[in-house]
Each structure stands twice: as C-alpha cells, then as structure tokens.
C-alpha positions in Angstrom: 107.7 87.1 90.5 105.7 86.1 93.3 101.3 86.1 93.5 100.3 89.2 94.9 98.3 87.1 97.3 101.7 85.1 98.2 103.2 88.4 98.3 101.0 89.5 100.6 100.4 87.1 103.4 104.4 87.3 103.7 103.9 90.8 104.5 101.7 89.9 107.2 103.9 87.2 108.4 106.4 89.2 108.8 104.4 91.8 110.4 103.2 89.9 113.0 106.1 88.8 113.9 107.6 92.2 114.0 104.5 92.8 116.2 105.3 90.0 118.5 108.9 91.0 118.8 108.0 94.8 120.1 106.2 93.2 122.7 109.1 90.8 124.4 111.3 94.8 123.8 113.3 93.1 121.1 113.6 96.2 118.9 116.5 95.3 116.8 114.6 92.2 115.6 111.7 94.2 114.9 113.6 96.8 113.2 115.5 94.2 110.7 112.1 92.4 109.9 110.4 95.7 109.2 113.9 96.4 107.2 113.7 93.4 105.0 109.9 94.3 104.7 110.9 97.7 103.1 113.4 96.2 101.0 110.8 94.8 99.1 109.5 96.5 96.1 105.7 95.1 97.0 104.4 97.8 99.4 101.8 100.3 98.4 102.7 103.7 99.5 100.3 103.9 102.4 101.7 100.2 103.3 105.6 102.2 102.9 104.3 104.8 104.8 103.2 102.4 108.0 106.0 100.5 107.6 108.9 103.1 108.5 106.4 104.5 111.1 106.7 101.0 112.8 111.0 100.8 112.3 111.1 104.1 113.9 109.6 102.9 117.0 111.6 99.6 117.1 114.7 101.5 116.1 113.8 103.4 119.2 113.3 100.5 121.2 116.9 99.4 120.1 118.6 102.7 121.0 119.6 103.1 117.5 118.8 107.0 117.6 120.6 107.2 113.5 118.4 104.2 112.5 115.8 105.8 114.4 116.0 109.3 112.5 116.2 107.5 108.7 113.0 105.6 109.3 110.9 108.8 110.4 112.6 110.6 106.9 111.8 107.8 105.2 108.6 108.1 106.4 108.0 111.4 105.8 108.7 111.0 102.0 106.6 108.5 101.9 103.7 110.0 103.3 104.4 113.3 100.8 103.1 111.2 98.4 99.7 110.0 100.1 96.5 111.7 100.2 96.6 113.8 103.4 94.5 112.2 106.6 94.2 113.0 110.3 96.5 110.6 111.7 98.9 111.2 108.4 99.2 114.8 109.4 99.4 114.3 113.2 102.1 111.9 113.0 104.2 114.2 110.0 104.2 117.2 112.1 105.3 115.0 115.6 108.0 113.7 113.2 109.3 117.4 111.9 108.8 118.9 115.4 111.1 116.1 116.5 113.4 116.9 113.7 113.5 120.4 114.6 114.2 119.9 118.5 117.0 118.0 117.1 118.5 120.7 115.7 118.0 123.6 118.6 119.7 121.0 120.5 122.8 120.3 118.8 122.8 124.1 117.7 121.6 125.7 120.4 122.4 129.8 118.9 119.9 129.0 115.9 
C-alpha cells in the first residue's frame, strides 16, 4: 500500500491535470482522470463527494449526458453521507431538480 502522503500528492497530480484539461474543453480527458481518481479507494468522502461533482461537469463538457447523470448520483450518495453545508445543499438540490426536469421531460403526463 502506498504513504498516505504519496497517496495524496497523486491525487493532486491528477487533479490538476484534470483542472488543466477543462480549461483547453477536453472533457473526456478530464472525465477519465477524475474516473481513475474515483477508482481509487483513497478519497475521504468529502474528497468522493468533490470528485464526481467535477466528472459531472467534464462529462458535460464531453456530451456524454449518461456519464454525465451517473457522476451527479454518485454524487449525491456521497454527499448523503457528509455533514450537511451551504454549498453541499445548494449543489444536492440543483442536482435533484435536474433529475426531476429529466423526468417531466421524457414523461411529460406525470
């Protein structure tokens, strides 16, 4: 097993790269970096939390709408399990009124 400190700086590696590839628009690079990041078994929950936050908007960015819609639930069940913050709540209820325009969309009669 890896140092936590080892562990740690990858995660910001990888990060910033992530970070450098949403600026050039290249969301599917972004997206598999952040993937590989939450493949990893070495994120706090906050850290889980951020980290599908940040896939959903490059998943966006690479008009991968599916992609797009796991990351946000993902994110949501992560953030179930965090003490509840401003920003936490704000960005939970954008992601289930998203969720919900979803679905009057595609079923317009509910």
């Amino acid at each position: 097993m890896m140092p936590p400190a080892l562990i740690l700086a990858l995660v910001l590696l990888l990060s910033l790269i992530h970070i450098s590839h949403l600026q050039q628009e290249d969301g599917w690079q972004a997206a598999v970096l952040l993937s590989a990041i939450l493949g990893s078994d070495h994120l706090t929950e906050r850290g889980r939390s951020s980290m599908y936050w940040l896939a959903a908007e490059a998943w966006d960015l690479a008009r991968e709408p599916e992609r797009r819609r796991d990351a946000l639930g993902g994110f949501l069940v992560s953030a179930e399990l965090l003490p509840e913050d401003d920003e936490l709540h704000a960005r939970a209820n954008e992601v289930r009124a998203a969720f919900l325009a979803e679905k009057v969309r595609r079923h317009p009669l509910l």
